[in-house]
C-alpha positions in Angstrom: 240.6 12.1 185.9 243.9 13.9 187.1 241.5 16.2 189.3 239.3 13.1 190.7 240.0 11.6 193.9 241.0 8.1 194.1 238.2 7.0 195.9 235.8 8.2 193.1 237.8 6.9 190.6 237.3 3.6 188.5 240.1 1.6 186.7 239.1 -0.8 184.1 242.2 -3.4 183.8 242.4 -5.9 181.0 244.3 -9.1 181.9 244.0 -8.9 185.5 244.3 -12.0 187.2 248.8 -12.2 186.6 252.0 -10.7 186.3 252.0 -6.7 186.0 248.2 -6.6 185.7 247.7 -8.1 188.9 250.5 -6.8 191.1 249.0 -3.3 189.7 245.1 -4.1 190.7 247.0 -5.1 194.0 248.4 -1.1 194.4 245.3 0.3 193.4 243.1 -1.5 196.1 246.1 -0.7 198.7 245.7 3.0 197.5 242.0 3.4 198.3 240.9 3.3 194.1 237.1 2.9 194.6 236.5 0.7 192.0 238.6 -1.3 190.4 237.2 -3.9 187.3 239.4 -7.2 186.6 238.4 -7.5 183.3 240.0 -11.4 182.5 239.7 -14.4 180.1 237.4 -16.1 182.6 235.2 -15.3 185.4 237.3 -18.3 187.7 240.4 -16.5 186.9 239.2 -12.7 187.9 237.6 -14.4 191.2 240.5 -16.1 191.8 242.8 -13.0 191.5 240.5 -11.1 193.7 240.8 -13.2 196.7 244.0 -13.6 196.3 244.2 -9.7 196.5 241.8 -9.9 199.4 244.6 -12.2 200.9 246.8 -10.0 201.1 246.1 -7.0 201.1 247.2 -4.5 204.4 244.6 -2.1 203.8 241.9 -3.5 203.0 239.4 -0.9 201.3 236.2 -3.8 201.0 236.1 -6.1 198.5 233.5 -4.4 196.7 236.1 -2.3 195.6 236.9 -5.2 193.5 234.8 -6.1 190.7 235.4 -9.2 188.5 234.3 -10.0 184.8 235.1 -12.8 182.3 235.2 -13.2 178.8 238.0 -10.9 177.8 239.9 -13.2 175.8 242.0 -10.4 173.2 241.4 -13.1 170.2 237.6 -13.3 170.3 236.3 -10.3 168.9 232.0 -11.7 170.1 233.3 -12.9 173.5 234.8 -9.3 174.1 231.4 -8.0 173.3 229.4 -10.7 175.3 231.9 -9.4 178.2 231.2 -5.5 177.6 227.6 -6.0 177.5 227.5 -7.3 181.0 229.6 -4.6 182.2 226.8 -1.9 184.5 225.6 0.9 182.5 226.0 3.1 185.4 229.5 2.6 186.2 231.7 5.6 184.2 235.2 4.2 183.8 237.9 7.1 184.3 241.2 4.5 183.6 241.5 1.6 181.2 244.5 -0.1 180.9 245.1 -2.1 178.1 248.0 -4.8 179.1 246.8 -8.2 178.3 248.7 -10.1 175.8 252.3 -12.0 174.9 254.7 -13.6 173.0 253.5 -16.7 170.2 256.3 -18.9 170.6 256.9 -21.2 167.7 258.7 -21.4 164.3 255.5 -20.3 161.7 253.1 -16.8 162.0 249.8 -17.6 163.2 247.2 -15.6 162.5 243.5 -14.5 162.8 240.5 -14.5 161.1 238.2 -12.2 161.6 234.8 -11.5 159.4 237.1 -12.0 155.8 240.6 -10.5 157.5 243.9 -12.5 158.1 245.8 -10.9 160.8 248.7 -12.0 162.5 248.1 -13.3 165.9 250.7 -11.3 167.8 249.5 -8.1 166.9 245.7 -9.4 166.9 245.9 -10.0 170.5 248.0 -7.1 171.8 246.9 -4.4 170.2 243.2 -5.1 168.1 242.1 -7.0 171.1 242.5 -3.7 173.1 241.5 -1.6 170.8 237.8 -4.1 170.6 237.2 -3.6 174.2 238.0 0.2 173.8 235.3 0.5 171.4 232.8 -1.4 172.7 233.5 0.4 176.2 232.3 3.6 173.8 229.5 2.2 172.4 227.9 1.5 175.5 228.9 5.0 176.6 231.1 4.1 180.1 233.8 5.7 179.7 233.9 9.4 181.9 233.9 12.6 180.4 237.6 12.5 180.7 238.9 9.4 180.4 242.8 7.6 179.8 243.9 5.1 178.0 246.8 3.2 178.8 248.1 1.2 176.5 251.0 -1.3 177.5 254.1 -0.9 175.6 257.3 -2.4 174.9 260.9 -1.5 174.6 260.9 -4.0 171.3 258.9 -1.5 169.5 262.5 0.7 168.8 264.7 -2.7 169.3 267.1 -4.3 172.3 270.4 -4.7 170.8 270.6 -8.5 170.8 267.3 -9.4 171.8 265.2 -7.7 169.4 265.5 -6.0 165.8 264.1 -2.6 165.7 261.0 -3.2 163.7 261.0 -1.1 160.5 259.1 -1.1 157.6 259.6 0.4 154.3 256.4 1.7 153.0 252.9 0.8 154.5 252.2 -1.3 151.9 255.4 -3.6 153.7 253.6 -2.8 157.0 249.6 -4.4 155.5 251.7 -7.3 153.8 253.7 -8.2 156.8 250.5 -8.1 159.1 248.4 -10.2 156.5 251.0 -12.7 156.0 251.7 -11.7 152.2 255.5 -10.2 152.7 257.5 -12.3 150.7 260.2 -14.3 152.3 258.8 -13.6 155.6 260.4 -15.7 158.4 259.0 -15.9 162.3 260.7 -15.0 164.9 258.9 -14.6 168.4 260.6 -11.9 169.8 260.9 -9.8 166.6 256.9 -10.2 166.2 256.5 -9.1 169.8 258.2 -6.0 169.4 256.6 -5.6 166.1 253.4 -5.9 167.9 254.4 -3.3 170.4 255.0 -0.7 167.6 251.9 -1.4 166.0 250.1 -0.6 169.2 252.2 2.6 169.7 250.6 3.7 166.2 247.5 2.8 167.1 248.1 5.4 170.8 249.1 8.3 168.1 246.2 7.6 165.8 243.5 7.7 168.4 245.6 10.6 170.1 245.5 12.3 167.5 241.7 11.9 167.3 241.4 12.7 170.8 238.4 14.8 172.0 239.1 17.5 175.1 239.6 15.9 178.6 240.8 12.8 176.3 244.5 10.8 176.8 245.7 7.9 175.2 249.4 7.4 176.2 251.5 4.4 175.5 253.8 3.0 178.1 256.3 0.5 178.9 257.9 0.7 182.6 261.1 -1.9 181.1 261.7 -5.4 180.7 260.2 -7.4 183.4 260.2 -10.9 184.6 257.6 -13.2 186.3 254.8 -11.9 183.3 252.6 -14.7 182.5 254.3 -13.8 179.0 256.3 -17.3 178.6 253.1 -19.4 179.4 253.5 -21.1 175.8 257.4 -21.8 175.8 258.4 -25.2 176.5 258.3 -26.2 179.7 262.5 -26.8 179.7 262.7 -23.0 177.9 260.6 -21.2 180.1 262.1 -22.4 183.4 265.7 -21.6 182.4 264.6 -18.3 181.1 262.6 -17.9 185.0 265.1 -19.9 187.1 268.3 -18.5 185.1 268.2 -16.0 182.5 266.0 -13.7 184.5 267.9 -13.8 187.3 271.5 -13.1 185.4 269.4 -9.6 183.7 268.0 -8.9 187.2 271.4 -8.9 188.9 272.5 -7.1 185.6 270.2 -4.2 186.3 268.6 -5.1 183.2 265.1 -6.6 184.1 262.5 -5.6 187.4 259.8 -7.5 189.2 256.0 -7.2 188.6 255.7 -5.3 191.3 258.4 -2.8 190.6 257.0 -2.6 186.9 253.3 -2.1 188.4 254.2 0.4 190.4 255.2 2.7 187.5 252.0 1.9 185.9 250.2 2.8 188.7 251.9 6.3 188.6 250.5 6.8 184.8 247.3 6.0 186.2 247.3 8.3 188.8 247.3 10.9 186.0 251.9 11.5 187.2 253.1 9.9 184.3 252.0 10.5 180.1 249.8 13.1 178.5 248.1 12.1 175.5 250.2 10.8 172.6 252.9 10.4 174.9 255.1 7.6 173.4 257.1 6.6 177.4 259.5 3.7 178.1 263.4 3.1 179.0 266.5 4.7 177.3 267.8 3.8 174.1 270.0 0.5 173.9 268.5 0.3 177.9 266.2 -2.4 179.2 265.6 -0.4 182.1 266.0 3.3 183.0 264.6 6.6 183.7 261.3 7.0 181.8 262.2 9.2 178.4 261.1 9.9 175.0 260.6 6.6 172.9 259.9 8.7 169.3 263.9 9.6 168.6 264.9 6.1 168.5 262.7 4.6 165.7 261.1 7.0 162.9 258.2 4.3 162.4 257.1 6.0 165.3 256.0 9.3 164.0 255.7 8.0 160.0 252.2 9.1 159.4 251.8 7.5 156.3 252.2 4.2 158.8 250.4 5.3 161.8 247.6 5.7 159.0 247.8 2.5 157.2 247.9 0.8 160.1 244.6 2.4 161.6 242.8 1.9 158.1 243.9 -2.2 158.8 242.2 -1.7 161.9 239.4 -0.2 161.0 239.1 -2.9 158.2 238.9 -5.0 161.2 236.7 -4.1 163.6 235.1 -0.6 162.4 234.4 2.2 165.0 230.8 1.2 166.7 228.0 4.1 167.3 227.7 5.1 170.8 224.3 3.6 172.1 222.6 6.8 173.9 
């Protein structure tokens, strides 16, 4: 991908249609990307956030460029698959990032259930969710010869002092109880579980980078703590706009939160093959919201426990198992 021109590469982008996912299909269509597939929850809301892009764009590439799908919804294992099989057989994608997801606000776990498995919801949809599309994107054999995976991180996944706890976990038999809702005395809290969530997916990137063929990256990202995300769509309506209206504002005068846009635009530089090689674990520096792009691994071991980064593939496996590529 890294020797490919941008206007014979194709970017496959989960979640599309708002905050970083948008503003980042945005860039890519300003930068000449020749394809570039909004792969949303619905149809309406991938057509709606291609005209908007048409909108407003300045240099307008045509809006073929564009191409919208539905049915991506990262809790639905058979509506990711419906959604796949529609995608064109003869479309190699060189760039999938992996971003949709959020925060389950509330004071109990919620989980999913999945063919037998309970799996808590957070990580369900921000990490297995991805990692469906990824494999059903292999089974119908569209991804290029040498293809990237970016996976969307979090700086929760080694903890924000006073936001979020740095996620640990014991043994992997801690890990498969907390994610199947059998850890004793096990309490919610939103954040925590997001930035639980964020480590999980950061073991998933080592697993499949370690399985990686030749020509083969799967790189885990996160650009720093952003605002405007369509991440606090299920707060309360009073909580989410003093967290927009206020505390947002305070961290962005702070230094310690960016816009969509600015967060994109880093994204946009992993895509473009300037940013992450495979197993690359990226994302601000420690005790830092925001900062140069360094090293996560150092600042949480979980991150490089390969008793861990194996249990946790085995739960996903358990899941949804690897699918035979359809020739």
């Amino acid at each position: 991908m890294k020797n490919k021109s941008k206007q014979s590469t194709t970017v496959f982008i989960t979640g599309a249609n708002g905050g970083m996912g948008l503003e980042t299909t945005k860039i890519l269509f300003e930068k000449g990307y020749g394809t570039i597939i909004l792969a949303c929850r619905t149809e309406e809301k991938a057509k709606g956030a291609k005209d908007k892009i048409l909108l407003e764009a300045v240099n307008n590439n045509g809006a073929d460029a564009l191409k919208t799908y539905g049915g991506f919804d990262m809790n639905a294992p058979q509506s990711i698959e419906k959604a796949v099989s529609a995608l064109p057989s003869d479309q190699k994608i060189d760039v999938v990032f992996l971003q949709s997801g959020g925060v389950i606000f509330g004071k109990d776990f919620e989980y999913i259930h999945w063919k037998g498995k309970k799996i808590e919801k957070t990580i369900f949809q921000n990490v297995i969710g991805g990692y469906i599309v990824l494999q059903n994107l292999k089974r119908r054999n569209l991804l290029s010869e040498n293809f990237r995976v970016i996976y969307a991180g979090g700086e929760g996944a080694r903890g924000i002092p006073g936001m979020m706890d740095k996620p640990t976990f014991n043994s992997p038999k801690v890990l498969r109880d907390y994610i199947e809702g059998n850890l004793k005395g096990q309490k919610y809290h939103d954040m925590n579980a997001m930035g639980t969530s964020k480590l999980m997916s950061a073991l998933l990137v080592a697993k499949l980078a370690q399985e990686a063929q030749q020509g083969e990256e799967y790189i885990w990202f996160t650009p720093g703590l952003t605002y405007g995300t369509n991440g606090l769509a299920t707060k309360p309506a009073f909580e989410r706009w003093f967290l927009e209206n206020v505390g947002f504002n305070i961290m962005k005068w702070l230094g310690m939160a960016q816009s969509p846009f600015q967060a994109a635009e880093k994204y946009v530089s992993a895509i473009d093959g300037l940013r992450g090689e495979n197993g690359d674990i990226l994302g601000s520096p420690e005790k830092k919201t925001l900062g140069a792009t360094v090293d996560q691994k150092p600042m949480n071991s979980a991150f490089t426990d390969q008793n861990l980064i194996d249990e946790f593939y085995s739960i996903v496996q358990e899941v949804y198992p690897e699918l035979e590529v359809i020739r």
